[in-house]
OpenMM code with the backbone's topology and positions (N, CA, C; nanometers):
from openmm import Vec3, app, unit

residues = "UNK UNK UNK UNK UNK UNK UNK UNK UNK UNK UNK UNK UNK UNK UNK UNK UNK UNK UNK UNK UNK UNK UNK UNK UNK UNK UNK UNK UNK UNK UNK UNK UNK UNK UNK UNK UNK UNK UNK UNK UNK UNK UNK UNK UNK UNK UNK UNK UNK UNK UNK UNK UNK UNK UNK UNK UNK UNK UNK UNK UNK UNK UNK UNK UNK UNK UNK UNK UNK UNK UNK UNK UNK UNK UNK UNK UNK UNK UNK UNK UNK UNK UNK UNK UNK UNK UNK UNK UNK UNK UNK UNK UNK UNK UNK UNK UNK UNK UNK UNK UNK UNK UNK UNK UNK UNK UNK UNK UNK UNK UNK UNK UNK UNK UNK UNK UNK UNK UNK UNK UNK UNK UNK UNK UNK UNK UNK UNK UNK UNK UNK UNK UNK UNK UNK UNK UNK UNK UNK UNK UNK UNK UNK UNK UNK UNK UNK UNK UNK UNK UNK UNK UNK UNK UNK UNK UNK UNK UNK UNK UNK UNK UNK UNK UNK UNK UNK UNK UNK".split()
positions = [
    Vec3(-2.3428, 2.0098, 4.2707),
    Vec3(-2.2135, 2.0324, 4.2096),
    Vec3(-2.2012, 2.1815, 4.1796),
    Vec3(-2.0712, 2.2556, 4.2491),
    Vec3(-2.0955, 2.4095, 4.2432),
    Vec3(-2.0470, 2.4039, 4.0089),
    Vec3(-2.0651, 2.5307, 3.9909),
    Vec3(-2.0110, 2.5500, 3.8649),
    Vec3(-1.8637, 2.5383, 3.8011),
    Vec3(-1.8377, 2.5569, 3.9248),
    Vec3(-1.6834, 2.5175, 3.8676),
    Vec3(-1.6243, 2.3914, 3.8861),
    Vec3(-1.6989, 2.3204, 3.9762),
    Vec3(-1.6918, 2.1466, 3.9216),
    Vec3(-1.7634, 2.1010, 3.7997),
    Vec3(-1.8418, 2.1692, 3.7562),
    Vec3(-1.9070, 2.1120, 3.6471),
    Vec3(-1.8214, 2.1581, 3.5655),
    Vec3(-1.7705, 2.2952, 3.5508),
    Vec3(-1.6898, 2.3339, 3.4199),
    Vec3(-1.5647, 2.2470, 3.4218),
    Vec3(-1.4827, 2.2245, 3.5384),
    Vec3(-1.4008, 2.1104, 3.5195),
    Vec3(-1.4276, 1.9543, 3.4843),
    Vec3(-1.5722, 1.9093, 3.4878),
    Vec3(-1.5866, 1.8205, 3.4727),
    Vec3(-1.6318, 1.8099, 3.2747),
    Vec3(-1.6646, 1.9173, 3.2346),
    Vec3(-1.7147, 1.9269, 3.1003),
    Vec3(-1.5523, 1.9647, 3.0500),
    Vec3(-1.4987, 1.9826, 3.1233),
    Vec3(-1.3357, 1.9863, 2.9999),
    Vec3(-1.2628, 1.8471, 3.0114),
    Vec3(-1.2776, 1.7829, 3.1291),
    Vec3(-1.1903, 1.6600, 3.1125),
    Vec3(-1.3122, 1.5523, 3.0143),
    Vec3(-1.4399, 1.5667, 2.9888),
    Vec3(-1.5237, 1.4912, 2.9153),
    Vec3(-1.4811, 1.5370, 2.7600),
    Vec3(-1.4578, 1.6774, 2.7031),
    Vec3(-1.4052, 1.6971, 2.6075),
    Vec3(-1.2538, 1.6763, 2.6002),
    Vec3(-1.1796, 1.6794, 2.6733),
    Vec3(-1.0703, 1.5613, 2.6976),
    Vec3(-1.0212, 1.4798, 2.6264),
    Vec3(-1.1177, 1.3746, 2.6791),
    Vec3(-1.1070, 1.2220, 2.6421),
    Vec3(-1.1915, 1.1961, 2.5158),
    Vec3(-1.2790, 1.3144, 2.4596),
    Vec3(-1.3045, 1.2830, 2.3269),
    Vec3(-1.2292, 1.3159, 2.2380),
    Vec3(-1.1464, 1.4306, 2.2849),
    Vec3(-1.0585, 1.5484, 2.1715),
    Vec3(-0.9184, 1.4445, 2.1774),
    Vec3(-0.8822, 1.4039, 2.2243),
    Vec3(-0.7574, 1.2978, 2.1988),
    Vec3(-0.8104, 1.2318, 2.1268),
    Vec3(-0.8587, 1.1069, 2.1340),
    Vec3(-0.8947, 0.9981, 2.0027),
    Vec3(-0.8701, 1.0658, 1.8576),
    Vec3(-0.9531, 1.1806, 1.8865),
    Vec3(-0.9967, 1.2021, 1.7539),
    Vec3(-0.8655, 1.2712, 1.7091),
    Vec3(-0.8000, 1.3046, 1.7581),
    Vec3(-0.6900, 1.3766, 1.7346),
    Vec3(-0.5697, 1.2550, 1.6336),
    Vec3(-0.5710, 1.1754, 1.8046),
    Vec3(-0.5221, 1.0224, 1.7055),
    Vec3(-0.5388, 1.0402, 1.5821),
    Vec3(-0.6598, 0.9735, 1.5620),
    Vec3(-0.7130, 0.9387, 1.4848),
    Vec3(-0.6560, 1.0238, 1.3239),
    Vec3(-0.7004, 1.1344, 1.3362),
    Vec3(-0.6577, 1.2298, 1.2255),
    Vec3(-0.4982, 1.2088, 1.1872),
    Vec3(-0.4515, 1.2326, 1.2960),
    Vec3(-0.2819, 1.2192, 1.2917),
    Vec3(-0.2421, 1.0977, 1.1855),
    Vec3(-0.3165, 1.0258, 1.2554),
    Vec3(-0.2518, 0.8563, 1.2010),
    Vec3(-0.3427, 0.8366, 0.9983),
    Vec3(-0.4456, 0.9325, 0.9808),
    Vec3(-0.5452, 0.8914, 0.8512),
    Vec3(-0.4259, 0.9833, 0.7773),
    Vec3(-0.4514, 1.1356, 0.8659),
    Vec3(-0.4248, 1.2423, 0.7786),
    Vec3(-0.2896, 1.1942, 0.6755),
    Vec3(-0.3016, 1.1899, 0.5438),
    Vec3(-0.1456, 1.1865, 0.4745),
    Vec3(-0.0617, 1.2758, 0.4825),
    Vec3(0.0469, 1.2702, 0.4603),
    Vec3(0.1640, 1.3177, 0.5025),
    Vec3(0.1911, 1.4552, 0.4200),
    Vec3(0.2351, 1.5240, 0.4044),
    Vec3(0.2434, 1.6416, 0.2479),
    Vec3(0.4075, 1.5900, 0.2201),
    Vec3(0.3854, 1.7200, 0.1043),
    Vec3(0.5218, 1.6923, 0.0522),
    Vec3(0.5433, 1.5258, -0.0487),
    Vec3(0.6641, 1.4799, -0.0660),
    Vec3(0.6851, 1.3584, -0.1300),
    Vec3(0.6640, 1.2725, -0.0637),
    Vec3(0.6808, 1.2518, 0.0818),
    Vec3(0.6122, 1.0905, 0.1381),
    Vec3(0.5006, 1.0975, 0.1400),
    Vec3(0.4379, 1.2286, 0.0892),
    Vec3(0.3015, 1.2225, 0.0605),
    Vec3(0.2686, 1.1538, -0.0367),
    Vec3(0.3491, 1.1842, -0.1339),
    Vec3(0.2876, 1.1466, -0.2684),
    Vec3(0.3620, 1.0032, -0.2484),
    Vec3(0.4543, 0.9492, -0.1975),
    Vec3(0.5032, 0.7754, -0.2256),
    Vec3(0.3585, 0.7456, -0.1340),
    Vec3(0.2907, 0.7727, -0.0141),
    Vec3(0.2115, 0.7059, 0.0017),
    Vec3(0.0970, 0.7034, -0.0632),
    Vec3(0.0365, 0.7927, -0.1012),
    Vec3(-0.0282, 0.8126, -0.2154),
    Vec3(-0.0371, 0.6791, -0.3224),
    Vec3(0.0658, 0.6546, -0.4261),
    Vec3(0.1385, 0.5925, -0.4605),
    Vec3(0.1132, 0.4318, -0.4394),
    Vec3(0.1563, 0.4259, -0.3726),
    Vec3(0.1261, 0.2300, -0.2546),
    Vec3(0.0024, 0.2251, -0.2577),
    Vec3(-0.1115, 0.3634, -0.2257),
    Vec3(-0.2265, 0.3189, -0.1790),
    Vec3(-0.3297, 0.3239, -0.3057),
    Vec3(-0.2439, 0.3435, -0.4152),
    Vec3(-0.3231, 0.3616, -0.5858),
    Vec3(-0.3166, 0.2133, -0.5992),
    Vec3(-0.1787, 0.2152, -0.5855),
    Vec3(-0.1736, 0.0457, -0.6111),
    Vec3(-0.2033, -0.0726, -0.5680),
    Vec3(-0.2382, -0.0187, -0.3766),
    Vec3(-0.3122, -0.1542, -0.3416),
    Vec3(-0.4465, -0.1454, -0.4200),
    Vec3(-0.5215, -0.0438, -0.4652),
    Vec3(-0.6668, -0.0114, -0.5077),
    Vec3(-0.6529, -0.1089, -0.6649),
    Vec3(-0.5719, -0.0666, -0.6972),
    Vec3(-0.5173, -0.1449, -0.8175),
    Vec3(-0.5292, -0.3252, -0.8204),
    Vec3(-0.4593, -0.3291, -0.7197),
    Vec3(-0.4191, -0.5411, -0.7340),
    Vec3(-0.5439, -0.5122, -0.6340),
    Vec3(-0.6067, -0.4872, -0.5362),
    Vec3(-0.7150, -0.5601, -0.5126),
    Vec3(-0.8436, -0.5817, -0.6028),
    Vec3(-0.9301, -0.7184, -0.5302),
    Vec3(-1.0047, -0.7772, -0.6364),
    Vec3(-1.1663, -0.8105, -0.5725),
    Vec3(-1.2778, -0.7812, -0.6095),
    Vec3(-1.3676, -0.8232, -0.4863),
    Vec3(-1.4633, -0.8991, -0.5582),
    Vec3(-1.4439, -0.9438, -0.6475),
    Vec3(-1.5166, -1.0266, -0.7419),
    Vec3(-1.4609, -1.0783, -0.8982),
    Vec3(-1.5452, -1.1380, -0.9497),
    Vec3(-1.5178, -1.1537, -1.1138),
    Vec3(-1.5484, -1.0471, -1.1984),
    Vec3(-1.4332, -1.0487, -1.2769),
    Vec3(-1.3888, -0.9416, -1.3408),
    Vec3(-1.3565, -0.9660, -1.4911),
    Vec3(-1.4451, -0.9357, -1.6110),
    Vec3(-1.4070, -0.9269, -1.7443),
    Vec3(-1.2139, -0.9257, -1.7624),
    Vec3(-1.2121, -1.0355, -1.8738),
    Vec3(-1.0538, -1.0700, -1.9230),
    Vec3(-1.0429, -0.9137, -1.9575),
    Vec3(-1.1158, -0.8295, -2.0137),
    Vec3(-1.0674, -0.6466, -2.0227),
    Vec3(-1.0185, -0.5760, -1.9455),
    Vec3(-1.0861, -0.5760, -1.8364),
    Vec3(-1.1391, -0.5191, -1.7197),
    Vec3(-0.9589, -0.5675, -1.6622),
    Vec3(-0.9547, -0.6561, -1.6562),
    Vec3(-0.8044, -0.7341, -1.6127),
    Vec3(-0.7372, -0.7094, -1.6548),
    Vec3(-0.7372, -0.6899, -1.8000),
    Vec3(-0.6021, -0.6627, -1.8968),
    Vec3(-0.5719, -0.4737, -1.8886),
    Vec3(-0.6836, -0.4242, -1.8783),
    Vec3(-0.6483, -0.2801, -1.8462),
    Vec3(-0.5593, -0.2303, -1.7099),
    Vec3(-0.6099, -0.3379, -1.5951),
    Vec3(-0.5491, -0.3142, -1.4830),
    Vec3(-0.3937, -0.4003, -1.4873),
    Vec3(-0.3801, -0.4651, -1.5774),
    Vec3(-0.2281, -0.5015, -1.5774),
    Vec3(-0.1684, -0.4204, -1.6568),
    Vec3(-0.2094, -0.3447, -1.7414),
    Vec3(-0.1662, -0.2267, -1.8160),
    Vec3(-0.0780, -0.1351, -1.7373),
    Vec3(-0.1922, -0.0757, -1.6257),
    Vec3(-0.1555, 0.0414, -1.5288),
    Vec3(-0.0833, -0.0098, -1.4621),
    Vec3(-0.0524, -0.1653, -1.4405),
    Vec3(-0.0022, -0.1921, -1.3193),
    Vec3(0.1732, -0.1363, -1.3189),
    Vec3(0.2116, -0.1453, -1.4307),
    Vec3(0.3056, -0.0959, -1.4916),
    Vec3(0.3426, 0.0226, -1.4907),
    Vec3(0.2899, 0.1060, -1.4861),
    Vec3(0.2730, 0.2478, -1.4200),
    Vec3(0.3612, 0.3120, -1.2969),
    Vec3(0.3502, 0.1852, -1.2480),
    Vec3(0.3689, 0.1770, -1.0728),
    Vec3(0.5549, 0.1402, -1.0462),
    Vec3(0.6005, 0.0867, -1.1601),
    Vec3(0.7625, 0.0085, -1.1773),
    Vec3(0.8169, 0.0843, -1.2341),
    Vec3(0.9020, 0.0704, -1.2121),
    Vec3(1.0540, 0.1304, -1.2844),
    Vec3(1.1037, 0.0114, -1.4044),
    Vec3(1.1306, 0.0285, -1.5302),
    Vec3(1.1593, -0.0966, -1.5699),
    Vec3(1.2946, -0.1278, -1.5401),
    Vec3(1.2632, -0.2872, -1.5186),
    Vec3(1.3555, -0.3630, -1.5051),
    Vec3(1.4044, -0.3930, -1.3286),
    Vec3(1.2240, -0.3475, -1.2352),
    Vec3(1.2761, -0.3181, -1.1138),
    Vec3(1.2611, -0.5090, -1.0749),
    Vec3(1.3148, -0.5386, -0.9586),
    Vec3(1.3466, -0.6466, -0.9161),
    Vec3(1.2636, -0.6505, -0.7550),
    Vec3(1.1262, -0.7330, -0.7880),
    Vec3(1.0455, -0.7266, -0.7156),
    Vec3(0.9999, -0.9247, -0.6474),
    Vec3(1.0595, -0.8525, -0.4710),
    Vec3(1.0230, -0.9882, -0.3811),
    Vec3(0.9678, -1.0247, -0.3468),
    Vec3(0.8238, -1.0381, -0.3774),
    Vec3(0.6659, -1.0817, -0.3046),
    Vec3(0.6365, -1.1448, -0.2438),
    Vec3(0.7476, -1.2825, -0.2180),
    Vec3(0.7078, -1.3191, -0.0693),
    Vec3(0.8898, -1.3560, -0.0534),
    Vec3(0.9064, -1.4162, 0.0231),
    Vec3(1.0553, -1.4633, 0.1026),
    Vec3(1.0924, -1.5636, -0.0297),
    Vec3(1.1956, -1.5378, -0.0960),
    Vec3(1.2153, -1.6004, -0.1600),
    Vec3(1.1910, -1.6094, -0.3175),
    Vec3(1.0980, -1.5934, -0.3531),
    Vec3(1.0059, -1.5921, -0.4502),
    Vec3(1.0255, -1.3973, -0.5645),
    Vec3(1.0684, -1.3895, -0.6251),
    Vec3(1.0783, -1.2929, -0.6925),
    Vec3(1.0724, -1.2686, -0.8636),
    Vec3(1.0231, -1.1251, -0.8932),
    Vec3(1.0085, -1.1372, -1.0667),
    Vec3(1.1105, -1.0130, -1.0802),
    Vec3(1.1498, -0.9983, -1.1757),
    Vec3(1.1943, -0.8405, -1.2434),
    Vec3(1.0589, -0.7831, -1.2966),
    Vec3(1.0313, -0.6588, -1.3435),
    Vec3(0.9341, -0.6256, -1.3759),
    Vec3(0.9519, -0.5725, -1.5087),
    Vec3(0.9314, -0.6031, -1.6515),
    Vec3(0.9420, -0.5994, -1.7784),
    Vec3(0.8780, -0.5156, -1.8455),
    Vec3(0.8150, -0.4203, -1.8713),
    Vec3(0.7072, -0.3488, -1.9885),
    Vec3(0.6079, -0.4382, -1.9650),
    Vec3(0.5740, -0.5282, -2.0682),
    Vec3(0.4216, -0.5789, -2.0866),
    Vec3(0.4749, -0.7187, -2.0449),
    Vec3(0.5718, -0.7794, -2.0226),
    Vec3(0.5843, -0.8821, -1.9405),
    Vec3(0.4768, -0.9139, -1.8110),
    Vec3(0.5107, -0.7920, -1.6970),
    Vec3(0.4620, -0.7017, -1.5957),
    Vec3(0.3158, -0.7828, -1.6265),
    Vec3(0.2919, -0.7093, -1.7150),
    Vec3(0.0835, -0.6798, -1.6925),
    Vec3(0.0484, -0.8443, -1.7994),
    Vec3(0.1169, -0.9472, -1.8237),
    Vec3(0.0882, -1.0462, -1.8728),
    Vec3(0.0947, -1.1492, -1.7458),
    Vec3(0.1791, -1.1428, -1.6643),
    Vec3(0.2037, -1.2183, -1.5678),
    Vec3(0.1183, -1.1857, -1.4394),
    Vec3(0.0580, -0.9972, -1.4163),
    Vec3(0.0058, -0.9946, -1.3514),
    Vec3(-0.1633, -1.0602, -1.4079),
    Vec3(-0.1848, -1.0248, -1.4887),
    Vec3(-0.3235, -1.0720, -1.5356),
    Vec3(-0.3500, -1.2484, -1.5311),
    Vec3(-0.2508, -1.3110, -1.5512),
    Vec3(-0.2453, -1.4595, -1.5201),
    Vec3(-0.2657, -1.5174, -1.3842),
    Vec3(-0.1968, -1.4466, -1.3084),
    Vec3(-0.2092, -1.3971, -1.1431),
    Vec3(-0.3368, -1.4344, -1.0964),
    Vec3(-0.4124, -1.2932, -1.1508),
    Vec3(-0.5332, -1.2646, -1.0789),
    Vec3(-0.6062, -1.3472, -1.1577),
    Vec3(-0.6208, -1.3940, -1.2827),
    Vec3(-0.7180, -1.5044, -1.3238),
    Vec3(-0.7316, -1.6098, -1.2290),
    Vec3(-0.6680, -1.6400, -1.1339),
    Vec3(-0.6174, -1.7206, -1.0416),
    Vec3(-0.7175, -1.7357, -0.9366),
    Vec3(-0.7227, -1.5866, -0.8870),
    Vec3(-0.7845, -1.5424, -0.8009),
    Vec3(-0.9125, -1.5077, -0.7567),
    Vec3(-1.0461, -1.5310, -0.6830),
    Vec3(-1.1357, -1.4750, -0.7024),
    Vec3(-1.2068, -1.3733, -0.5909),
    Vec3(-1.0859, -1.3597, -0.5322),
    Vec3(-1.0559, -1.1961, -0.4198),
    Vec3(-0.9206, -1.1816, -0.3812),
    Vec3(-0.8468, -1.0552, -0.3803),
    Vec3(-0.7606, -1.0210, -0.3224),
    Vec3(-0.7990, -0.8939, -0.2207),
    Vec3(-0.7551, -0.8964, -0.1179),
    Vec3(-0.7303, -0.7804, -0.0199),
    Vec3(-0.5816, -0.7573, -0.0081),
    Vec3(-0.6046, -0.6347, 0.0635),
    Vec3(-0.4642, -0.5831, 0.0990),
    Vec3(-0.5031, -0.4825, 0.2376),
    Vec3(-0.3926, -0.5358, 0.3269),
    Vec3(-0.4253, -0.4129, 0.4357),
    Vec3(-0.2947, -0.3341, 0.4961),
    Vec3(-0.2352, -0.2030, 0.4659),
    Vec3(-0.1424, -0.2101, 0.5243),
    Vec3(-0.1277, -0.1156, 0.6140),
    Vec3(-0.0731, -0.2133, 0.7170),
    Vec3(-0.0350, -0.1873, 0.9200),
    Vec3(0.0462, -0.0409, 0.8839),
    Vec3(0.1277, -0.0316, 0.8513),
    Vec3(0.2204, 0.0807, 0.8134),
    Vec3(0.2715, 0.0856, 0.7166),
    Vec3(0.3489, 0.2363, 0.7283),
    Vec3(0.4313, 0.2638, 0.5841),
    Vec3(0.4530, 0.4276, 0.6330),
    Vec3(0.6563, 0.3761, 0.6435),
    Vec3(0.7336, 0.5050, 0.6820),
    Vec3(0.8293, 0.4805, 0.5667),
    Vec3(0.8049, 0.6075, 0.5366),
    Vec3(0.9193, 0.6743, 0.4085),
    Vec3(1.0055, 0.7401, 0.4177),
    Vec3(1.1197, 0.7576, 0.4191),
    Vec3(1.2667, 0.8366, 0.4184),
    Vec3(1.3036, 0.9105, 0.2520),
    Vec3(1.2293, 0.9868, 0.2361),
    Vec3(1.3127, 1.0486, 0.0723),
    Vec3(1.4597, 1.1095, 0.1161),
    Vec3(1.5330, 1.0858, -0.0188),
    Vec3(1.6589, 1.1380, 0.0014),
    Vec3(1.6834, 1.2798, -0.0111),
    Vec3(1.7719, 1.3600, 0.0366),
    Vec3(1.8016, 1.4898, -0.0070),
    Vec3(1.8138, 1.5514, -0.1767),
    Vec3(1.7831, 1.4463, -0.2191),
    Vec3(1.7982, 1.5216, -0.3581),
    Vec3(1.6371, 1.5289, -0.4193),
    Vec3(1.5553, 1.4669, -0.3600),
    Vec3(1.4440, 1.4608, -0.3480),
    Vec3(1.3649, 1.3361, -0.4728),
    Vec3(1.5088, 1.2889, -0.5445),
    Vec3(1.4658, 1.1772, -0.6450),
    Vec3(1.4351, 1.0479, -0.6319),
    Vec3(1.4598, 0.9993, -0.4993),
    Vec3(1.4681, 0.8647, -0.4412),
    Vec3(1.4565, 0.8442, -0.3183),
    Vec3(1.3953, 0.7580, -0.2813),
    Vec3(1.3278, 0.7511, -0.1904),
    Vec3(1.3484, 0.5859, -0.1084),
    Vec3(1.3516, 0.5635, 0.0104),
    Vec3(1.3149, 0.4270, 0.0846),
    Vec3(1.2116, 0.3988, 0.1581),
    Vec3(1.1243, 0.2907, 0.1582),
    Vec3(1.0174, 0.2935, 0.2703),
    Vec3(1.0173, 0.1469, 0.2890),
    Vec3(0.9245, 0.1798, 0.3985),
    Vec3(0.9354, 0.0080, 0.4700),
    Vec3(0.7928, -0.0084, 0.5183),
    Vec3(0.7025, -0.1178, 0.4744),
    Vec3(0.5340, -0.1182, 0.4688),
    Vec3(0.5615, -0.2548, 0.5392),
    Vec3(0.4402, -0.2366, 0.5669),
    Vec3(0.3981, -0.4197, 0.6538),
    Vec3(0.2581, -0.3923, 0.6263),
    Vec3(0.2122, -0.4963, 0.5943),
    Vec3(0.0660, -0.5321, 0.5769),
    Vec3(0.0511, -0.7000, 0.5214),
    Vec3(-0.1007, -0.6539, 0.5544),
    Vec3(-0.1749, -0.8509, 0.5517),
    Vec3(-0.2255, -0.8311, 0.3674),
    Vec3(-0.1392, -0.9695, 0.3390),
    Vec3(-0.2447, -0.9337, 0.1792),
    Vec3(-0.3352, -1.1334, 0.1762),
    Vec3(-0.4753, -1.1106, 0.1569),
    Vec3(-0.5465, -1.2091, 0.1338),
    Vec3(-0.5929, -1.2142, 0.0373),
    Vec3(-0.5585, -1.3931, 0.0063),
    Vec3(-0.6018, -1.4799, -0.1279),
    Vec3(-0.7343, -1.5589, -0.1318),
    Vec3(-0.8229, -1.5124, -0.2364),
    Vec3(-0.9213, -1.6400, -0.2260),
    Vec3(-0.9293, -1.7041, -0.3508),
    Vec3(-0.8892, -1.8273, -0.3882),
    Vec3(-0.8646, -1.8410, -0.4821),
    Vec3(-1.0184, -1.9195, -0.5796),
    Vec3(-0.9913, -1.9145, -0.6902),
    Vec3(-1.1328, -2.0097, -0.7245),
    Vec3(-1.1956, -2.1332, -0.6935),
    Vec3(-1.0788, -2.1983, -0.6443),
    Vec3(-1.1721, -2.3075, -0.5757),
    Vec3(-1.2528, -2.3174, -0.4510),
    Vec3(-1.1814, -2.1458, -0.3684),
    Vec3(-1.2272, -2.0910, -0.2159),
    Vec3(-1.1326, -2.1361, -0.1255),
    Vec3(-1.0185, -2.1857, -0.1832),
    Vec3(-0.9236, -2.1938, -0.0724),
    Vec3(-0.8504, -2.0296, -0.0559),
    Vec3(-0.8446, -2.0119, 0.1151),
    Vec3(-0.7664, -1.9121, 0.1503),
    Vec3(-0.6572, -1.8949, 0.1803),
    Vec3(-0.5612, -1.7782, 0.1694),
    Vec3(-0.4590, -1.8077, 0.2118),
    Vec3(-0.4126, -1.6272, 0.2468),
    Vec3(-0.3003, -1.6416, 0.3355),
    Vec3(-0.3154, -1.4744, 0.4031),
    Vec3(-0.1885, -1.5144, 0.4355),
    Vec3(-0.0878, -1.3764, 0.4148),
    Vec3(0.0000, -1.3489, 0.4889),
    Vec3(0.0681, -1.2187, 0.4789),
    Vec3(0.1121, -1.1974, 0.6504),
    Vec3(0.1213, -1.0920, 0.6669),
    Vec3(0.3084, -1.0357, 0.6618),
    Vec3(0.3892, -0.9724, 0.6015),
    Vec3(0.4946, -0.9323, 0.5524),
    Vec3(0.5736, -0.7810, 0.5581),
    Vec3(0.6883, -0.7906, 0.5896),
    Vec3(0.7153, -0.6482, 0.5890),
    Vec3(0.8062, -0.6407, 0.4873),
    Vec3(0.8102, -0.5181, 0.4087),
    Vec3(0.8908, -0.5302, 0.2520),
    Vec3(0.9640, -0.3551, 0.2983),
    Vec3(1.0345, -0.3817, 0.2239),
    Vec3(1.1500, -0.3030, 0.1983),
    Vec3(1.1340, -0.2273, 0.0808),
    Vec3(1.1229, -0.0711, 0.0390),
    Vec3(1.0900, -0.0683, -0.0972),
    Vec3(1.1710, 0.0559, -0.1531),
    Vec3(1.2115, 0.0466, -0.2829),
    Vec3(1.2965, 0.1509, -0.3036),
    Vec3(1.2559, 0.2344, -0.4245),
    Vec3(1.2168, 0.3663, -0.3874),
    Vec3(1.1987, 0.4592, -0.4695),
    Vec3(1.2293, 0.5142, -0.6083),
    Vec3(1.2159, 0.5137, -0.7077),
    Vec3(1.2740, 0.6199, -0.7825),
    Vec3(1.1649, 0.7197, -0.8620),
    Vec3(1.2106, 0.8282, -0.9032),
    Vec3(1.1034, 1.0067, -0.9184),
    Vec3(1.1293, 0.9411, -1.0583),
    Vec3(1.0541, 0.9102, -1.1983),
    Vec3(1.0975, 0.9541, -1.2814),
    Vec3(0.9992, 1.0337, -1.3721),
    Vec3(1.0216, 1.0772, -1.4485),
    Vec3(0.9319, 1.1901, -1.5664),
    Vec3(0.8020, 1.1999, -1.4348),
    Vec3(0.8868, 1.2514, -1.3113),
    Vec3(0.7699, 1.3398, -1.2141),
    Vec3(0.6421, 1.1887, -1.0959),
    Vec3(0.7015, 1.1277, -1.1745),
    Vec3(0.6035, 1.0154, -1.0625),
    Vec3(0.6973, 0.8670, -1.0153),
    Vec3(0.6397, 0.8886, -0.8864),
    Vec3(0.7158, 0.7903, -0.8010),
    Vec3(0.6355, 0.6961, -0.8274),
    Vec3(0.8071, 0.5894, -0.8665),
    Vec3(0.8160, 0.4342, -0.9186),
    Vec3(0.8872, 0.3351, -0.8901),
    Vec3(0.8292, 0.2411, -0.8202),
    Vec3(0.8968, 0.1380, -0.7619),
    Vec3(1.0054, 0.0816, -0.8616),
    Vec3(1.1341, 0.0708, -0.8007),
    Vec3(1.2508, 0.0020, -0.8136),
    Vec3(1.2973, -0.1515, -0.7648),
    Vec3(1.2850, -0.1418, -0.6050),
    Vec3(1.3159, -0.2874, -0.5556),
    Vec3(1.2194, -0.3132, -0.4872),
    Vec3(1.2029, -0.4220, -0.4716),
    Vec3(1.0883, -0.4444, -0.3339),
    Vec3(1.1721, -0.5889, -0.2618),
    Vec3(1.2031, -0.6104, -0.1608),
    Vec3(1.2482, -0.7497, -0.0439),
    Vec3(1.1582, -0.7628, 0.0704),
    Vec3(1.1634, -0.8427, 0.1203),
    Vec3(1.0613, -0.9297, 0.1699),
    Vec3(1.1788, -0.8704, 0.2984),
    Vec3(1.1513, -0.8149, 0.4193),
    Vec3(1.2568, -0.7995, 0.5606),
    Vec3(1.1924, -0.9139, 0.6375),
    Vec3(1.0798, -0.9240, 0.6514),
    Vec3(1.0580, -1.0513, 0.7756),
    Vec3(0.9114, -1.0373, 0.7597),
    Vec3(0.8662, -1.1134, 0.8659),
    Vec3(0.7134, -1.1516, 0.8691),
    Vec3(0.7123, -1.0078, 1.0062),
] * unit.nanometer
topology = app.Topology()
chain = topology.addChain("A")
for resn in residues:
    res = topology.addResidue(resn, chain)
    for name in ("N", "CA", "C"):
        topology.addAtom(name, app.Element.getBySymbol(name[0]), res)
């Protein structure tokens, strides 16, 4: 093989490694700016409701605390087709903690999540799809996968869910 087949052959081998990885980065790397921070945001909160074991009634009650954090009060939230809560102050983190007593794993995985902020930079729309899985205490499972609709609002500096709808499976 003269040298200059080999040098062509050592660039198309770095090639086909330097794409993937490129992918790859593209698709991890977060976004800057504010759809930075709404994704940011989603991904506090899946860290939040997920569950990978038993967990002290504290330990629970602190994370329904924060969960609150995450809402706008009085936002109007669709968790599955049909099925919806408003989200209250300490309503919120009483109902979520009842929830997860329920539960003895939650996952969350989500496929995507594209954000549109508005020009005024206070509000925001995005649209997520992901798989969220139940294991409940007796070990029955249950999984489903959903695309939601979600609507932004900036307030005292941190983005807080307003609406959430269920668009389709």
């Amino acid at each position: 093989m003269s040298g200059q087949a080999a040098a062509m052959s050592l660039r198309v081998k770095i090639s086909f490694l330097l794409v993937p990885v490129l992918l790859l980065v593209w698709w991890v790397w977060p976004a800057g700016g504010e759809e930075g921070a709404i994704k940011g945001r989603l991904d506090d909160l899946v860290d939040l409701v997920e569950k990978s074991g038993s967990e002290s009634t504290l330990e629970a009650a602190g994370r329904g605390r924060k969960l609150s954090e995450f809402f706008a009060d009085g936002a109007a939230i669709e968790y599955l087709p049909g099925r919806s809560l408003r989200v209250e102050g300490e309503q919120a983190a009483g109902a979520f903690l009842q929830a997860r007593s329920m539960a003895e794993a939650i996952s969350i995985f989500i496929m995507s999540h594209q954000v549109e902020v508005d020009e005024s930079g206070e509000s925001a729309r995005s649209k997520v799809r992901a798989t969220a899985g139940v294991t409940l205490s007796g070990g029955e499972t249950e999984s489903e996968t959903l695309t939601h609709g979600l609507s932004w609002e900036k307030i005292e500096g941190e983005w807080r869910i307003r609406e959430a709808e269920v668009l389709g499976e």
